[in-house]
One Martini backbone bead per residue (centre of mass of N, CA, C, O) as a GRO file, in nm:
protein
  368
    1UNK     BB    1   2.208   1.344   2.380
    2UNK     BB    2   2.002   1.404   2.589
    3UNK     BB    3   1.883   1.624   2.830
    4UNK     BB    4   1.641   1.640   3.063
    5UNK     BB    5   1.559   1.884   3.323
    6UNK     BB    6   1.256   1.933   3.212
    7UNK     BB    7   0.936   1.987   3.089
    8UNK     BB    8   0.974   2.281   2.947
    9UNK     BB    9   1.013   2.328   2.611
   10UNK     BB   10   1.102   2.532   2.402
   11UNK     BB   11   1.047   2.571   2.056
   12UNK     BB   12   1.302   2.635   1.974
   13UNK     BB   13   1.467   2.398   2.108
   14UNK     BB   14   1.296   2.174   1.977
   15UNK     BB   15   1.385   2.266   1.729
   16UNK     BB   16   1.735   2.213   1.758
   17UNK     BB   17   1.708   1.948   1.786
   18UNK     BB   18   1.592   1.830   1.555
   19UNK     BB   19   1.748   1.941   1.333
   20UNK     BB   20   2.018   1.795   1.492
   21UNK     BB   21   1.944   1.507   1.437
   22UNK     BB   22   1.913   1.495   1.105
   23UNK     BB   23   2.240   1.421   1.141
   24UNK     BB   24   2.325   1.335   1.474
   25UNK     BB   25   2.176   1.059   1.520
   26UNK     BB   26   2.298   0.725   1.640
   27UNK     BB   27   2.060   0.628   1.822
   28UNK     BB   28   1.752   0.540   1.947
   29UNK     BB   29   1.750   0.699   2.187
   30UNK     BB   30   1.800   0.965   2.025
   31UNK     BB   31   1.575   0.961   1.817
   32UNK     BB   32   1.310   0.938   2.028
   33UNK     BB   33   1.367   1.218   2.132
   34UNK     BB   34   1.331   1.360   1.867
   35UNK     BB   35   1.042   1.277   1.831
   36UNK     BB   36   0.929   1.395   2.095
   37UNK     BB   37   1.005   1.691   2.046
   38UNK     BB   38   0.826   1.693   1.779
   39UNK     BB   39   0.544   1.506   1.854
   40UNK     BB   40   0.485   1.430   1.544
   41UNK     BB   41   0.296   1.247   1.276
   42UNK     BB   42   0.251   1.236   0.925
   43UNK     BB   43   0.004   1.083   0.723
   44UNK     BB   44  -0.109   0.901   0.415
   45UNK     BB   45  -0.300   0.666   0.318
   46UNK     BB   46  -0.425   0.497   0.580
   47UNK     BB   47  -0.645   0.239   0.594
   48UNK     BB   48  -0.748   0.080   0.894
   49UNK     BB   49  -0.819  -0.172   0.637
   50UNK     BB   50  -0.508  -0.180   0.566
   51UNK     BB   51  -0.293  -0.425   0.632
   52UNK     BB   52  -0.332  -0.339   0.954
   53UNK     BB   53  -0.302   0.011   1.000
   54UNK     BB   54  -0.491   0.031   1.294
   55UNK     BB   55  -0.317  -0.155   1.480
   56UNK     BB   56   0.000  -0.028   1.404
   57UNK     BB   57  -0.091   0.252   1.486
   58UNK     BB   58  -0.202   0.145   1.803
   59UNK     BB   59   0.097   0.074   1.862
   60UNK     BB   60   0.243   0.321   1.837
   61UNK     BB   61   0.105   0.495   2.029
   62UNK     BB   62   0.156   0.276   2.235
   63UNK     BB   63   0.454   0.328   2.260
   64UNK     BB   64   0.430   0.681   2.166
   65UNK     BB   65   0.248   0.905   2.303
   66UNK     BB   66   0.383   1.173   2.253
   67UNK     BB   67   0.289   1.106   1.958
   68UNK     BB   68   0.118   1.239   1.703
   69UNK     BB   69  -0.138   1.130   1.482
   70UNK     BB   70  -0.169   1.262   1.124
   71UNK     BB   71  -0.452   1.177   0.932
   72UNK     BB   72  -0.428   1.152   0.584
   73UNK     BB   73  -0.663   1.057   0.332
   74UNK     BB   74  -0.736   0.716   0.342
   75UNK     BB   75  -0.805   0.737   0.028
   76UNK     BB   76  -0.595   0.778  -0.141
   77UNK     BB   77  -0.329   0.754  -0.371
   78UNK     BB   78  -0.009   0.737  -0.476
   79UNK     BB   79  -0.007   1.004  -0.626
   80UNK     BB   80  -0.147   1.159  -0.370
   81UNK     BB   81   0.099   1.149  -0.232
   82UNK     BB   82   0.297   1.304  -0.407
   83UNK     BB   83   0.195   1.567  -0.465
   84UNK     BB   84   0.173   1.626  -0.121
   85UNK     BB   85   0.439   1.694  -0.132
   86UNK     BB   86   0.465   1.900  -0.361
   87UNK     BB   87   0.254   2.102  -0.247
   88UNK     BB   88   0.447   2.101   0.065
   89UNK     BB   89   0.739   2.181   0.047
   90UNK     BB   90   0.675   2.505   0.208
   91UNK     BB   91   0.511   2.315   0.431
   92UNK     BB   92   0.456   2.303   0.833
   93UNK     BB   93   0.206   2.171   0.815
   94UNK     BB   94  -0.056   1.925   0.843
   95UNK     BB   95  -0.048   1.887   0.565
   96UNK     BB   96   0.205   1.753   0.560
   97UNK     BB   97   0.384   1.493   0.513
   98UNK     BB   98   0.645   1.267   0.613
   99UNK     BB   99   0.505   0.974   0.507
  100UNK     BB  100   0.497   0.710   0.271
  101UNK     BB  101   0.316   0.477   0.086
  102UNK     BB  102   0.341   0.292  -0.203
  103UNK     BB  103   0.407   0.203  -0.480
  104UNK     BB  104   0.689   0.114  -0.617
  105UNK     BB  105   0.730   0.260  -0.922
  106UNK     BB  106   0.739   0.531  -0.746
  107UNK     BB  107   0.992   0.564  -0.568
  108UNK     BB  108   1.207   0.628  -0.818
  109UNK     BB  109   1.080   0.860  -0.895
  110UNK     BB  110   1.087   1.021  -0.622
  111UNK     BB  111   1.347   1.032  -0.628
  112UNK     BB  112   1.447   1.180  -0.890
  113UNK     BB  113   1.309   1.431  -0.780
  114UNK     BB  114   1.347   1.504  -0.489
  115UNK     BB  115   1.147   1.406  -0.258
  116UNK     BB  116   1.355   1.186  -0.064
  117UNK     BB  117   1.453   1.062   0.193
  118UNK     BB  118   1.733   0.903   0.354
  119UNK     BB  119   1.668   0.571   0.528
  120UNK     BB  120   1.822   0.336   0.736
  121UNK     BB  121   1.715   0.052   0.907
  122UNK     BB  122   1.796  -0.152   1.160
  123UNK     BB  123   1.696  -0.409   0.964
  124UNK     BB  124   1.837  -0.410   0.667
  125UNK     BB  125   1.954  -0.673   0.625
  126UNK     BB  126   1.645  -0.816   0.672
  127UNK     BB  127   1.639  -0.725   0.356
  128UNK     BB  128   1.580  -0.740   0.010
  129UNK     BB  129   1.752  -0.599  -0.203
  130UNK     BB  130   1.524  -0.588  -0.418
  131UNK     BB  131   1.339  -0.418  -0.191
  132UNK     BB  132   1.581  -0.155  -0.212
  133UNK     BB  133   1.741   0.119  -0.198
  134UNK     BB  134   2.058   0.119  -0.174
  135UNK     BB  135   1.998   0.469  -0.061
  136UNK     BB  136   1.775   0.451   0.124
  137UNK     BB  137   1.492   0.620  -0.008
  138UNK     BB  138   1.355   0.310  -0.012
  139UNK     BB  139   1.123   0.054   0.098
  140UNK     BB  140   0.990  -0.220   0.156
  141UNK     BB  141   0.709  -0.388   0.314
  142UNK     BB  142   0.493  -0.539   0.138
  143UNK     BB  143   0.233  -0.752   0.000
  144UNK     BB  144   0.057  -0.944  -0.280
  145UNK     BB  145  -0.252  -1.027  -0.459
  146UNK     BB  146  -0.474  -1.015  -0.698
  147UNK     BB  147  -0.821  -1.029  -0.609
  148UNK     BB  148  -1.186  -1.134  -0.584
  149UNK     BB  149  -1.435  -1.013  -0.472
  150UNK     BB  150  -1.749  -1.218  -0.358
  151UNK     BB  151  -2.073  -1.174  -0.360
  152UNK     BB  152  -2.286  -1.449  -0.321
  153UNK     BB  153  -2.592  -1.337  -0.314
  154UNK     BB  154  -2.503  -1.228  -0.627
  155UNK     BB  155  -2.310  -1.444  -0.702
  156UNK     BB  156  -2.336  -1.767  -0.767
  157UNK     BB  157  -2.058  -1.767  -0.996
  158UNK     BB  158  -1.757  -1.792  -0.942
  159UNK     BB  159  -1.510  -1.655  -1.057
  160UNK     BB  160  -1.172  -1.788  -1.165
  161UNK     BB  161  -1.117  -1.569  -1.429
  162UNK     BB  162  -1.061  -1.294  -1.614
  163UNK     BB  163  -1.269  -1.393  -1.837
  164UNK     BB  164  -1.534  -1.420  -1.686
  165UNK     BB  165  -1.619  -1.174  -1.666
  166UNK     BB  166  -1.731  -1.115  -1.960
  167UNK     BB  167  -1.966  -1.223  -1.908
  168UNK     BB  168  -2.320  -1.138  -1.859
  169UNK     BB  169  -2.382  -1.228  -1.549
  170UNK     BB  170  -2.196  -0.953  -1.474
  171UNK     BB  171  -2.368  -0.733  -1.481
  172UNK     BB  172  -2.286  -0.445  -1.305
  173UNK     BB  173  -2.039  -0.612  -1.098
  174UNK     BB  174  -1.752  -0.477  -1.192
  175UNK     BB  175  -1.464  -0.323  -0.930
  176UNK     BB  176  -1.255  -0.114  -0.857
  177UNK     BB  177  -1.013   0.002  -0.576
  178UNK     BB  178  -0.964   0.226  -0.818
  179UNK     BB  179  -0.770   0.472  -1.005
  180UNK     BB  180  -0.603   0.414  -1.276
  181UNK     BB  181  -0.455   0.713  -1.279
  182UNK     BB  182  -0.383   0.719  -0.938
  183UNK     BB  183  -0.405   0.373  -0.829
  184UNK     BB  184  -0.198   0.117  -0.801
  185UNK     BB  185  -0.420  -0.119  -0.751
  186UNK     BB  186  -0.546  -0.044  -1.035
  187UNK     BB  187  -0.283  -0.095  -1.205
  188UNK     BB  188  -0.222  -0.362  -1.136
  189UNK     BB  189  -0.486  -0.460  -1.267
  190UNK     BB  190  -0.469  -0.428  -1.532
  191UNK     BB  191  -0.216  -0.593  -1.582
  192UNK     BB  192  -0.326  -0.866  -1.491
  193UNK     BB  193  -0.522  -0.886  -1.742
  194UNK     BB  194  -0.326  -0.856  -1.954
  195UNK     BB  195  -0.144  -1.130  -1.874
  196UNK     BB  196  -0.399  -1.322  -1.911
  197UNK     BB  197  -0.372  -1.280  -2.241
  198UNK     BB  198  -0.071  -1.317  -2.288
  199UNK     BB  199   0.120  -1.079  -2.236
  200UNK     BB  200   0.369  -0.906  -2.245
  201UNK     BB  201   0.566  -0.780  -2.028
  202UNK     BB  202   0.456  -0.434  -1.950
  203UNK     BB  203   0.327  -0.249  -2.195
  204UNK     BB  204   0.176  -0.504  -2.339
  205UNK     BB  205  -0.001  -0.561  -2.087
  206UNK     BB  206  -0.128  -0.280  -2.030
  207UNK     BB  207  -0.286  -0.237  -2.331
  208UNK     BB  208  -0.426  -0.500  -2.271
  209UNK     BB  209  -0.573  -0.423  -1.996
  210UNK     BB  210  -0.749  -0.185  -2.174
  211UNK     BB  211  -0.907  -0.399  -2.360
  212UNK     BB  212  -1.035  -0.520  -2.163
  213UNK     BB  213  -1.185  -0.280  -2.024
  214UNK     BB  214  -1.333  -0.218  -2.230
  215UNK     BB  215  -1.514  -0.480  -2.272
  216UNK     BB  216  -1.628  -0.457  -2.000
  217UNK     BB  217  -1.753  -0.185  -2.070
  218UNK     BB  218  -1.929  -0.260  -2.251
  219UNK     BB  219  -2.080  -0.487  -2.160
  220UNK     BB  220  -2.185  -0.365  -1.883
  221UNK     BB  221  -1.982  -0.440  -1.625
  222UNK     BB  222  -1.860  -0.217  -1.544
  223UNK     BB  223  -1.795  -0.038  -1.271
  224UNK     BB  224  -1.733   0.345  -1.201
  225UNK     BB  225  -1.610   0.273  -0.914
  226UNK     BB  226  -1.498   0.288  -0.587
  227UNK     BB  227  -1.433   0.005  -0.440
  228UNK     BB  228  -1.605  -0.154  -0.117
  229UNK     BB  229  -1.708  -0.353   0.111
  230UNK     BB  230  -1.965  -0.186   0.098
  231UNK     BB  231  -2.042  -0.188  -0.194
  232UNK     BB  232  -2.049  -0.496  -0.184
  233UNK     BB  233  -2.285  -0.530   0.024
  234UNK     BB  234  -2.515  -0.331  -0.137
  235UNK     BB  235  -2.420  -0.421  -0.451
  236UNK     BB  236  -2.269  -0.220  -0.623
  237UNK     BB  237  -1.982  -0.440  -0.642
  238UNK     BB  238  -1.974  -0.757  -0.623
  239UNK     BB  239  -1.699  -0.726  -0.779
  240UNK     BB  240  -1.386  -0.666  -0.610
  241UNK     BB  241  -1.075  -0.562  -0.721
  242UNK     BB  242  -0.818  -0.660  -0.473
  243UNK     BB  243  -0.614  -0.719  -0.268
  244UNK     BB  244  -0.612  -0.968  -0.064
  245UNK     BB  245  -0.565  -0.839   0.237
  246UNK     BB  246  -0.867  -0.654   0.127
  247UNK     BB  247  -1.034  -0.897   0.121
  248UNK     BB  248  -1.020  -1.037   0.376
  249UNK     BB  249  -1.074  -0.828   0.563
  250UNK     BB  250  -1.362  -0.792   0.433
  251UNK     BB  251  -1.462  -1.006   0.548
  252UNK     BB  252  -1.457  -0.995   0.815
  253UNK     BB  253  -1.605  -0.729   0.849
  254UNK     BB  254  -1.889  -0.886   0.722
  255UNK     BB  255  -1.952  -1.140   0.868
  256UNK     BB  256  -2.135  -1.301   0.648
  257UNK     BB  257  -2.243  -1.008   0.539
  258UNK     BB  258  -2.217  -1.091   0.297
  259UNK     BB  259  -2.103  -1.342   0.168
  260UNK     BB  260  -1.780  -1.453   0.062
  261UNK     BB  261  -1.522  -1.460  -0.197
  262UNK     BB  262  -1.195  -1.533  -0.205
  263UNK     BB  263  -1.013  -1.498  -0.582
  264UNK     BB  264  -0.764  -1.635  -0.740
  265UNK     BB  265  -0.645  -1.622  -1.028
  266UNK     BB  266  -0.481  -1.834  -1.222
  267UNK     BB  267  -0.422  -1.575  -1.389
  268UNK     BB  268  -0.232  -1.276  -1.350
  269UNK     BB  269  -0.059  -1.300  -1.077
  270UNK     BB  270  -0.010  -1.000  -0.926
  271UNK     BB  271   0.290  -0.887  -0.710
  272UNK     BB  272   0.282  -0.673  -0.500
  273UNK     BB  273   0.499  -0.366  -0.401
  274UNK     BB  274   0.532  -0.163  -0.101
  275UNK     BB  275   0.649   0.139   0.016
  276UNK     BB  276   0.874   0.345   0.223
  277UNK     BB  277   0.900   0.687   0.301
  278UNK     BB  278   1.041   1.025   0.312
  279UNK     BB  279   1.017   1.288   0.299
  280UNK     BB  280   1.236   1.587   0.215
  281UNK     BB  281   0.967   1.777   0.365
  282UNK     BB  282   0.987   1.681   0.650
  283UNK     BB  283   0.860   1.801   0.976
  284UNK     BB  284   0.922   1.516   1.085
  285UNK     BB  285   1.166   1.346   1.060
  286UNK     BB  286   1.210   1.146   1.346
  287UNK     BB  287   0.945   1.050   1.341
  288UNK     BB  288   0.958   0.905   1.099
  289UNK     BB  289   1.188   0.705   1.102
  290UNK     BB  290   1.028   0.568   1.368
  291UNK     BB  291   0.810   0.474   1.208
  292UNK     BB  292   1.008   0.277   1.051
  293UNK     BB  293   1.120   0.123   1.268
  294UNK     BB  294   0.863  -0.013   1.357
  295UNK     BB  295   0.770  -0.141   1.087
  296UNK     BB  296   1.058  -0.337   1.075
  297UNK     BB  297   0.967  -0.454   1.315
  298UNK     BB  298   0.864  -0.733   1.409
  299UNK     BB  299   0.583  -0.561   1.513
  300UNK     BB  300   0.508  -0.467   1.259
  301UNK     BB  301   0.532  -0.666   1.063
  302UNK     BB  302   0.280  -0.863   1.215
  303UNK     BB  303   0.079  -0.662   1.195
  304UNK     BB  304   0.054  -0.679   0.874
  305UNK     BB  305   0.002  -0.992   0.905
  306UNK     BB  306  -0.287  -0.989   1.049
  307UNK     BB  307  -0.340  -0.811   0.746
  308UNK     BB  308  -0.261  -1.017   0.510
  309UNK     BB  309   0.019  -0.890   0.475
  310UNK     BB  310   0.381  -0.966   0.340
  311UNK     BB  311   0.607  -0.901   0.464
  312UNK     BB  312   0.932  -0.840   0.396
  313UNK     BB  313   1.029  -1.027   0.635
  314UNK     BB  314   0.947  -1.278   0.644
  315UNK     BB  315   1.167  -1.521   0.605
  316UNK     BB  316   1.306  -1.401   0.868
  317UNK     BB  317   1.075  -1.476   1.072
  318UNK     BB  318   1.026  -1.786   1.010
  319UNK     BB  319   1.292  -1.890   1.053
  320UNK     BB  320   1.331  -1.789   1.364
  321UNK     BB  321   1.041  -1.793   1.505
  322UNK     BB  322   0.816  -1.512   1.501
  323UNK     BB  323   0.559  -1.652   1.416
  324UNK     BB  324   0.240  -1.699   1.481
  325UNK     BB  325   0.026  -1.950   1.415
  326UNK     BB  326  -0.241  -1.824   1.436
  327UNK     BB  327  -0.150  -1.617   1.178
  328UNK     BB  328  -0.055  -1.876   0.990
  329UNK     BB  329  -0.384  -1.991   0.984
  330UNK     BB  330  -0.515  -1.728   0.816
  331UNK     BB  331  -0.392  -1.770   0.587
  332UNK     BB  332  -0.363  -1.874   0.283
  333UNK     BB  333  -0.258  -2.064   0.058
  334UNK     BB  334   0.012  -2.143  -0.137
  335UNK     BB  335  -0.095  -2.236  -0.411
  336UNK     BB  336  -0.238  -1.945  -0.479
  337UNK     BB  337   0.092  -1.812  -0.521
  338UNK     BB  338   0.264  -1.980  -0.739
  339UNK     BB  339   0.163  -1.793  -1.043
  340UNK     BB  340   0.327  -1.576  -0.929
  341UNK     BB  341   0.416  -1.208  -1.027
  342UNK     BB  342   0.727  -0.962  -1.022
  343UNK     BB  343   0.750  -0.737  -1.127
  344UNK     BB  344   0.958  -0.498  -1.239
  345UNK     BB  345   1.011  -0.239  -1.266
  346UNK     BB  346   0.984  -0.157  -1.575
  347UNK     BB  347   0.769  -0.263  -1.619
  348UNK     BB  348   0.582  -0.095  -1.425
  349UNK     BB  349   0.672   0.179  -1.539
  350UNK     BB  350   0.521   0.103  -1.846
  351UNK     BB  351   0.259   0.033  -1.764
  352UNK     BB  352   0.177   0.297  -1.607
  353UNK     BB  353   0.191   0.468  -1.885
  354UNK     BB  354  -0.009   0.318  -2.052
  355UNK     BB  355  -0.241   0.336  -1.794
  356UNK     BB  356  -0.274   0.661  -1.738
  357UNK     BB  357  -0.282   0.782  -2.068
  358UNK     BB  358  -0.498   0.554  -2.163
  359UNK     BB  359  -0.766   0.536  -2.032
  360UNK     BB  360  -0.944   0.734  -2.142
  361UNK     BB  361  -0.926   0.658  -2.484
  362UNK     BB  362  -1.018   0.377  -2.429
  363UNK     BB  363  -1.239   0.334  -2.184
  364UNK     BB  364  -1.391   0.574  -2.087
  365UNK     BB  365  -1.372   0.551  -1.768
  366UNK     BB  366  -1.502   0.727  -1.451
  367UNK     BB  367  -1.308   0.678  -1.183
  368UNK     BB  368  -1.524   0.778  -0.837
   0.00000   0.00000   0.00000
């Protein structure tokens, strides 16, 4: 659709192509071009220990080298990658992202505002129906399930379930990765613990699970920190309840300093879909396609794989025999994924209102 005659174009020339590229660019070499016109490519909440997304991006770096990528926030949650769409809608500049990582039930929100651009990637066929909004606005990318890192060290009992935690030996022990008002991750946590207290799903789950979380907060287990490997490393957080993929990863980069265990729970097992959106006010719409491009290819699908989590694409790329073994010899056993609960958007959605509104009144801990 291009065709570059010079090595130096205006600024104009390059806003006019890259303009008409998001509506009329058809093939992926058209996209490429128009991705490389723009330049950049703006990223929010991606910290390079999470999901294997440093090697990920360093892969599309050297895929695409003219595009420069401006990587906002890596600890953000995803209300704040929300927020930062909604704060950004009339601002092109490095503050904007172009695309966004979410919990699944941000999603549907996202789209109802008004917030995401649709885009359907060329892979979209070998996605399924059910991890993606039939009108490209959202795509399912990768999954998990809520897992227990422990520090070895200092907690010598290693909790086998959600009911555990509740021990007395567990005092000042145990802390989300995140703040449960405003980070996906935090608010699957909660809801993982009302369902293994056997709350039927959806609402009465989430409030089953601020009651769990109030309990460990009296009895002076929960800490109010967000933790990190590092701070489960340090003592401060000895239990950080987080994705399996963050669990696992973050073994791996303490190589044994402190030894650690990641534990699937018995009970509560719940396997979170993260999704992958456009901003609808993104300054750089192709390159975002191109940057979903490259996520749903082999390559980034694999690149998750590395980072210990289930691409989305995960059964057509095993079926195919695309997965490399020594890959697969790195996962967890699939026996501890057995009793894994897939909540359905309504469910995650009464869940997260219930557990969002009423965390600060029920639990009263200023997760921070």
């Amino acid at each position: 659709m291009f065709k570059f005659t010079g090595k130096v174009l205006s600024l104009t020339a390059v806003a006019l192509m890259a303009t008409s590229a998001i509506s009329s660019a058809q093939s992926m070499d058209e996209l490429v071009a128009a991705a490389k016109a723009e330049g950049q490519l703006t990223t929010i909440a991606l910290p390079h220990d999470w999901c294997g997304y440093g090697a990920v991006i360093a892969g599309f770096k050297a895929k695409y080298p003219e595009i420069t990528v401006n990587e906002l926030n890596p600890d953000a949650g995803s209300g704040d990658e929300i927020e930062a769409i909604k704060a950004n809608k009339d601002n092109k500049g490095p503050q904007a992202p172009d695309v966004i990582d979410v919990g699944l039930s941000f999603g549907p929100t996202a789209k109802a505002d008004g917030l995401l651009m649709p885009y359907k990637v060329s892979t979209w066929d070998s996605i399924p129906d059910s991890a993606k909004d039939a009108e490209g606005y959202w795509t399912g990318d990768y999954y998990g399930v809520l897992a227990m890192m422990v520090n070895k060290d200092l907690v010598k009992e290693v909790p086998a379930d959600w009911a555990d935690l509740l021990k007395p030996e567990y005092a000042n022990a145990v802390a989300l990765a995140g703040d449960p008002r405003a980070s996906n991750q935090a608010i699957q946590a909660v809801y993982a613990a009302g369902l293994s207290s056997g709350a039927a799903a959806g609402e009465a789950a989430g409030t089953a699970g601020l009651e769990f979380f109030k309990k460990l907060n009296a009895a002076g287990n929960f800490v109010p920190v967000i933790g990190k490997p590092a701070t489960l490393a340090q003592g401060q957080t000895p239990i950080l309840i987080n994705w399996d993929y963050n669990a696992l990863a973050g073994r791996d980069t303490l190589k044994g300093n402190p030894p650690v265990d990641v534990v699937v729970p018995k009970t509560g097992v719940v396997a979170g879909v993260y999704v992958q959106a456009i901003s609808a006010y993104a300054p750089h719409p192709n390159a975002a396609k191109l940057w979903l491009e490259y996520l749903y290819s082999d390559e980034g699908q694999i690149g998750w794989l590395k980072g210990y989590c289930h691409p989305i694409r995960f059964n057509d790329l095993a079926k195919n025999g695309k997965i490399p073994e020594d890959v697969l010899a790195k996962l967890p056993p699939a026996a501890s994924y057995e009793a894994a609960v897939f909540p359905t958007l309504d469910e995650q959605g009464k869940a997260k209102e219930a557990i969002t509104k009423n965390w600060d009144a029920v639990v009263g801990a200023n997760v921070q």
